[in-house]
N, C-alpha and C positions, 0 to 999 in steps of 0.2 A: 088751755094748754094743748100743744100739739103733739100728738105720741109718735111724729116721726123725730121731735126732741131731743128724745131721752138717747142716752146709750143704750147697745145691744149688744150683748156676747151670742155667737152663735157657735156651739161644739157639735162634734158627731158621737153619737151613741154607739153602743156597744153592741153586738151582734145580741149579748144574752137582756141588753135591754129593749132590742126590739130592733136597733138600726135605726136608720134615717139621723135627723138635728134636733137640737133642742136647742131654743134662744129663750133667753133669760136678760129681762131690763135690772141690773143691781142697783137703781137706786129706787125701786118701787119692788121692799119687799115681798114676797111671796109673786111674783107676775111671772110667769115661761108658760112657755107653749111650745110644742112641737113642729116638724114634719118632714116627709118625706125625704126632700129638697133641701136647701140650704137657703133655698127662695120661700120655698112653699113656709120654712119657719120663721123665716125673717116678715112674712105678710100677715100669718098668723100671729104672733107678738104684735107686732104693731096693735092689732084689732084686742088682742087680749090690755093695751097697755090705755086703750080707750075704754074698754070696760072698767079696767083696773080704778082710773079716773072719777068715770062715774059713778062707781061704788063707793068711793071716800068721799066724794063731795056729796051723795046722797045721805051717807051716814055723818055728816058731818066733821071727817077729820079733812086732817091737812096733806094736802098734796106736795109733795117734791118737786122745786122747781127744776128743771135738768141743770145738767150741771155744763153739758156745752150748748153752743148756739145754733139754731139750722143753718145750714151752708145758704 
């Protein structure tokens, strides 16, 4: 599976959480990452949502097929 795939929500953080973005894949629970940028979190997700990947399939569970198609 391709982790540019999946959906992406990217939001902006709060001054008292630190600032900068935080992107978050909802259909592979627990997956976000931050950063800086709006880019810089959108690059980091991605790599967090190919970890995410291989951590389920190493443990043996089931991965989420995305739910849209790559362009």
């Amino acid at each position: 599976m391709n982790p540019f795939d999946y959906e992406v929500d990217i939001l902006p953080l709060s001054a008292a959480d630190g600032g900068g973005y935080t992107a978050v894949a909802p259909e592979l629970p627990g997956c976000r990452s931050d950063g800086e940028t709006p880019q810089e979190a959108l690059d980091n997700i991605y790599d967090a949502i190919g970890c995410w990947i291989e951590a389920a399939q190493e443990m043996g569970r089931p991965v989420p097929h995305p739910r849209r198609a790559a362009a």
